[in-house]
C-alpha positions in Angstrom: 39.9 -34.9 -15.9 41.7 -36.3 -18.4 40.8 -39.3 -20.7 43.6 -41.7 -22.4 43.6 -40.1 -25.9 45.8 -41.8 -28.8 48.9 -39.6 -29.1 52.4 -40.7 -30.1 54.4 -39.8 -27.4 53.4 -38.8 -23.8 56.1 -36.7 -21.7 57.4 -37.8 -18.4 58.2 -34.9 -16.1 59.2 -36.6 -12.5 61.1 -35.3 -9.9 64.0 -36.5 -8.8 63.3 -36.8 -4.9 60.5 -39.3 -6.1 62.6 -41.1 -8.6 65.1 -41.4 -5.3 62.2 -43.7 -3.5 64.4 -46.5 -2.1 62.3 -50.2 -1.1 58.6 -48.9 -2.8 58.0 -52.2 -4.1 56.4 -52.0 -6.7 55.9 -54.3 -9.6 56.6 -53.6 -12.8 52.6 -53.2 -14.0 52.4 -50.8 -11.1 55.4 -49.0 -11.8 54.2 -49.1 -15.4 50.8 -47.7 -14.1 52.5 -45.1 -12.6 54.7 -44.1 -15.6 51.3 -43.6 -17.2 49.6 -41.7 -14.6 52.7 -39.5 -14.7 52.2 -39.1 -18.6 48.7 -37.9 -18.5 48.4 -35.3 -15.9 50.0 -31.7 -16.9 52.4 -31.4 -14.3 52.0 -27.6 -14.1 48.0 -27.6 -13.7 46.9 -29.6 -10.2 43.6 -29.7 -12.0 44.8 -32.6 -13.8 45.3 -35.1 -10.7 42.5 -37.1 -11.4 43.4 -39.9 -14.7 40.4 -42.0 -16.5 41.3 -45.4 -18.0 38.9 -47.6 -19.5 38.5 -51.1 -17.9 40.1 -52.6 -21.1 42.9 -50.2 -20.8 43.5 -50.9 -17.3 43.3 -54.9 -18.0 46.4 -54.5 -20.9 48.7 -51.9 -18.5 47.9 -54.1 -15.5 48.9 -56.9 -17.3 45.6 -58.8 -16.2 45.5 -61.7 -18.7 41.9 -63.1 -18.2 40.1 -60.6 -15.9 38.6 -61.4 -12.7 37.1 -59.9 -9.8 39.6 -61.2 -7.5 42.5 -60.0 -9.7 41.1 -56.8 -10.5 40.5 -55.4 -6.7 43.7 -57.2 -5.8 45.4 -54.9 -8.4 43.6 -51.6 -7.3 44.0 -52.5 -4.0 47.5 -52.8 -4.4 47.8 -49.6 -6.1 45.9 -47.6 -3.4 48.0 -49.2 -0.8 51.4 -48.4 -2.5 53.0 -46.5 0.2 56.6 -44.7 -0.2 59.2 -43.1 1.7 61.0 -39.9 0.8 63.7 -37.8 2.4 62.7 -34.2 2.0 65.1 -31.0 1.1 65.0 -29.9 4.6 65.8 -33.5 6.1 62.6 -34.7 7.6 61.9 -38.1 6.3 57.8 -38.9 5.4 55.6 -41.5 4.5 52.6 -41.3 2.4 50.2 -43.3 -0.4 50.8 -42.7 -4.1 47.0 -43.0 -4.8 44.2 -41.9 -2.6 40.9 -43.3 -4.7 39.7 -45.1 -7.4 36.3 -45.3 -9.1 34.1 -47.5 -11.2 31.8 -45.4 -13.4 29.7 -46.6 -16.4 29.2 -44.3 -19.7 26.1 -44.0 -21.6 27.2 -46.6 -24.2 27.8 -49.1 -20.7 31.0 -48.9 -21.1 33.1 -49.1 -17.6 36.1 -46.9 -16.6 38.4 -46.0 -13.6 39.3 -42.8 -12.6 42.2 -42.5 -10.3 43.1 -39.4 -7.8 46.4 -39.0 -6.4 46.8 -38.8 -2.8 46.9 -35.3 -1.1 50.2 -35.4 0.4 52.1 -36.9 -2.7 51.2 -33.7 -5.3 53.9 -31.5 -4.2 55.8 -34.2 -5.7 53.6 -34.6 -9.1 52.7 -30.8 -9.6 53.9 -27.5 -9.9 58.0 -28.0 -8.8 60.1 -26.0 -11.0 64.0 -27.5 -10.9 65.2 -30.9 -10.0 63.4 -33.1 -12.2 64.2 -34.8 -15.6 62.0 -35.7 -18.6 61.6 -38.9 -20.7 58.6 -40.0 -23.3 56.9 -42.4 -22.6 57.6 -45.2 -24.6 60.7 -46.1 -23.1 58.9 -47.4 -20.1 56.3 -49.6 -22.4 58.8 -52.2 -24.2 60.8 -53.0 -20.7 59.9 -56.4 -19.3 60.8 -56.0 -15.8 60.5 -54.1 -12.9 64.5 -53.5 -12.6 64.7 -52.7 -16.3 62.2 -50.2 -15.9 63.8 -48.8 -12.8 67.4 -48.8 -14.2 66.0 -47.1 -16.5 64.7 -44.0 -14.8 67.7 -44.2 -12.3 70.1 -43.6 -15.4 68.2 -41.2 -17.5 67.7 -38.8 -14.2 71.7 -38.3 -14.3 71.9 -38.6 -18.4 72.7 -34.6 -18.8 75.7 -35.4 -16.6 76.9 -38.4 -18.6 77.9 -40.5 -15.3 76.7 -41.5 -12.4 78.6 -43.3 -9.3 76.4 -45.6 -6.9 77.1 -48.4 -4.2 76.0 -51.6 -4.9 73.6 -51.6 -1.7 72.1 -48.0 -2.8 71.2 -49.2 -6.0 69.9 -52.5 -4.7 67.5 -50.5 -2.5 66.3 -48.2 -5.7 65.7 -51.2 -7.6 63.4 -52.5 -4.9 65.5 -55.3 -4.3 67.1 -56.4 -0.2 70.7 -55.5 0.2 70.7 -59.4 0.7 69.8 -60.7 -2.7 72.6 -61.4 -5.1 75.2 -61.5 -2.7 77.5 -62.6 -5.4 78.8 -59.7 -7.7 78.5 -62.2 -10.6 75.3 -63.5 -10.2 74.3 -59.5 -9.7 76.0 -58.9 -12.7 75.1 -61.6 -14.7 71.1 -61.3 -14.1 70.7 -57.7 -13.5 73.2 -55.2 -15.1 73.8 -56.8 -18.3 70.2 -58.2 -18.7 69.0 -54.1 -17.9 72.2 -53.2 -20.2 70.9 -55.0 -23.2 67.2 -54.3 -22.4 68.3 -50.4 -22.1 69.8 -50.7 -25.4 67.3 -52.2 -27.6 64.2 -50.4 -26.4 64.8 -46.7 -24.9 66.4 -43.8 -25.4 70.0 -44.9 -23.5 72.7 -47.1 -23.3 75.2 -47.4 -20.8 78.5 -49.2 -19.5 79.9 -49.7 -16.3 82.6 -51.2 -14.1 83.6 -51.2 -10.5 84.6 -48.1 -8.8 85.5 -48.9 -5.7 86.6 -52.5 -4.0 86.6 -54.0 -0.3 88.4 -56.1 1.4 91.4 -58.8 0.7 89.7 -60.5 -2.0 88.5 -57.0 -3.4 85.1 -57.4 -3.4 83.1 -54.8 -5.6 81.2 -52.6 -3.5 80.6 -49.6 -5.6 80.0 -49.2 -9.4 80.3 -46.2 -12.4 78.2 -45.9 -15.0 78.7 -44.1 -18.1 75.7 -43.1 -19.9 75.2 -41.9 -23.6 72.5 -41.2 -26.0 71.3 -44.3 -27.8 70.0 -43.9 -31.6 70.3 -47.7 -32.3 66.8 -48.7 -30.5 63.6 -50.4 -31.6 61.0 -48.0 -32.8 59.6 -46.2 -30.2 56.2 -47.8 -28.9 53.4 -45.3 -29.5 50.6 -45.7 -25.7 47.9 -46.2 -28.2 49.7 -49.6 -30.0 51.2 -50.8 -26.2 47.1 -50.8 -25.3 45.8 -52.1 -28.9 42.3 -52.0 -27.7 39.6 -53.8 -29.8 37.4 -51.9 -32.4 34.2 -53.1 -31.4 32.4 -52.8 -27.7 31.9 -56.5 -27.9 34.3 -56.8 -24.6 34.1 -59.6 -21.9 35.2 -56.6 -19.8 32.5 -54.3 -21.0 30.3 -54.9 -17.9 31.4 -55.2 -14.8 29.2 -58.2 -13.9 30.2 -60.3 -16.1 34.2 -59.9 -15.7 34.4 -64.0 -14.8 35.1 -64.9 -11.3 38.2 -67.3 -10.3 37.3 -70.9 -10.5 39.6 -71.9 -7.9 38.2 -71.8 -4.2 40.8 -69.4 -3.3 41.1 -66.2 -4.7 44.8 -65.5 -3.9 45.6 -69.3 -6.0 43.3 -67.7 -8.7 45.2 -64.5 -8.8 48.6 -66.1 -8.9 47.2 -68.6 -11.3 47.0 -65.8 -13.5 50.8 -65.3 -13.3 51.4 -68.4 -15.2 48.7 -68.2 -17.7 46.0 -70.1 -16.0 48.6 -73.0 -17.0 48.6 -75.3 -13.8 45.9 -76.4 -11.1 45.0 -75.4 -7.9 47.4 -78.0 -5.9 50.4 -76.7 -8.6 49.7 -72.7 -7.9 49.7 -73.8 -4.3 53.2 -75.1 -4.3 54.4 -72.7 -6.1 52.8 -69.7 -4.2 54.3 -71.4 -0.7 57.7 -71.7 -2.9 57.6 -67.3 -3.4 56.2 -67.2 0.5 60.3 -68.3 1.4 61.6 -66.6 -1.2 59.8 -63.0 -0.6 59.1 -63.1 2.9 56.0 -60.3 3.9 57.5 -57.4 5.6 56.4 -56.1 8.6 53.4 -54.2 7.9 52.5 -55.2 4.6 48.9 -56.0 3.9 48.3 -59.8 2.6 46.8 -58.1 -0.5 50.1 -56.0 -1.3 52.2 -59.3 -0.4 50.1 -61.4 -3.0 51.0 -58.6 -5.4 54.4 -58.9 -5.3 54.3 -62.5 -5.4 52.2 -62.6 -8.5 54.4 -60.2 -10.4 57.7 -62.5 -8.9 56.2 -65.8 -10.1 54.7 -63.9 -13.7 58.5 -63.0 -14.1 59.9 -66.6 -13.5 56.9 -67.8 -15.7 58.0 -65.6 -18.1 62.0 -67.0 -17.9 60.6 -70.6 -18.4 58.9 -69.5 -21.4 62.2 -67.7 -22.4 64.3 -71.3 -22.2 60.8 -73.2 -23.4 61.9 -71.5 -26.5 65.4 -72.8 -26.9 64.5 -76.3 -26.2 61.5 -78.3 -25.3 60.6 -78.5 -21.7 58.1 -81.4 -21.2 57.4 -81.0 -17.2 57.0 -77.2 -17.4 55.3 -77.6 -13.8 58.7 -79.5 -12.4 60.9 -77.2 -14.5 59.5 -74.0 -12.9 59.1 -75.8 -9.5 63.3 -76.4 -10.0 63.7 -72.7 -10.6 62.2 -72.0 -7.4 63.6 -74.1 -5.3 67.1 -72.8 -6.3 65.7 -69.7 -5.2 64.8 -70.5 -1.8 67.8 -72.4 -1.3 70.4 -69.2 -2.3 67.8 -66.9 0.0 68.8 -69.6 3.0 72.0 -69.7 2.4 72.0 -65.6 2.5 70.4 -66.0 6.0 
């Protein structure tokens, strides 16, 4: 077992079958989670599968804001539930959970803690492989402030040795997590993913890139295809040691010290309190549930997909929007923040009809 110790840099050894997962889902604290886990077990010694955070730890990589029950086993839930799709080397194609089981466990000093176990079928893919992987530290994953920087990331840095890498727009939509339908508009693609990820790359990992369009389609030579060109990047912020990303307090005195009293949602429904949390507790009960039906159009629950997963994905979709307003909040003063964000929606679910 292995307990989150305060080192500098933690190394990333993942294969590259599992970095090829296409449609996982995942949000950015879970991909971030999983980052993590990968960065704490040894991946030559199986022994290691099982990875203790504290609660307080688990509150700052989660992203949690002000903990609550329903948040909390909403998040773990979510985790254990995380179910991806690989192709393996002889062609067969499987399906199996990241995670198979979590645990609450107190210390002597009443401290609480989760340990997490890897699921059974996915350690051939976390332990003891010997070619086809790539390596990274750590701390490029910690400054990234979405799920398709985070992603981008890894989907570059697997094909860094090589220098290029050549991918259609629809494969890399799918490792990004996104539909092939979103951004149907190379521009608006362009504009809100590659050169917000390019600048993101840039400033806080080990990477930059450029790209263009490889191939083209069609009479009015629509890009279907793109190259990127990757290279070593020295100009970045410095690197982000896992000990600083969690800064946790120096005494014991924790709201989150004891389970019982981690404060329960005051709204009536725990799914409005969870995505209240998205938006920083900011706006009431009615508001969150305008908003939540507003993500409901725009990320539509897949076939299969437990209401607990769904209400995952739409809390990290509406944190990210919440965290756009704040982004324009801070070039000019937006007095009906509730309205403003409400606008950004609806634009949303207008371009996703349009799509249809």
């Amino acid at each position: 077992m292995i307990n989150l110790a305060v080192e500098d840099k933690y190394l990333i050894e993942k294969r590259n079958i599992l970095n090829e997962v296409r449609s996982n889902g995942m949000s950015l604290q879970e991909q971030r989670f999983f980052a993590i886990y990968l960065a704490k077990i040894n991946a030559r010694d199986i022994s290691t599968r099982v990875v203790r955070f504290s609660l307080e730890e688990y509150q700052k990589i989660m992203d949690l804001g002000k903990l609550n029950l329903a948040h909390l086993h909403n998040s773990v839930d979510g985790l254990l539930g995380k179910v991806i799709g690989v192709t393996l080397e002889n062609g067969d194609h499987a399906r199996f959970q990241l995670f198979k089981k979590t645990i609450f466990s107190q210390d002597k000093n009443g401290g609480w803690h989760i340990e997490i176990d890897a699921h059974d079928d996915a350690l051939p893919l976390m332990f003891e492989f010997k070619e086809r992987y790539f390596t990274y530290e750590l701390w490029n994953a910690l400054r990234l402030k979405s799920s398709n920087q985070l992603r981008m990331y890894e989907i570059l840095k697997q094909y860094e040795s090589l220098g290029e890498r050549t991918i259609s727009i629809d494969d890399l939509k799918e490792l990004l997590g996104m539909k092939k339908s979103e951004y149907p508009r190379y521009n608006s693609f362009r504009a809100d993913v590659l050169d917000v990820c390019k600048q993101a790359l840039e400033a806080c990992t080990d990477i930059k890139f450029a790209y263009g369009p490889s191939q083209k389609k069609g009479r009015g030579g629509k890009v279907t295809a793109l190259k990127f060109t990757i290279s070593k990047n020295d100009n970045y912020t410095d690197p982000l040691a896992l000990a600083d990303f969690i800064d946790l307090p120096n005494s014991r005195n924790s709201d989150t010290d004891n389970v019982a009293e981690v404060a329960e949602t005051e709204f009536q429904s725990e799914c409005l309190g969870l995505l209240a949390g998205a938006c920083d507790n900011e706006f009431n009960e009615a508001e969150i549930q305008v908003l939540y039906n507003l993500v409901a159009a725009i990320l539509p629950r897949r076939v299969g997909e437990s209401i607990g997963d769904f209400n995952l994905k739409a809390y990290g979709y509406l944190k990210h929007r919440y965290d756009e307003l704040n982004m324009r909040a801070g070039r000019g003063e937006i007095k009906k923040r509730f309205g403003y964000l409400k606008k950004m929606l609806d634009g949303a679910v207008k371009e996703v009809q349009e799509e249809q």
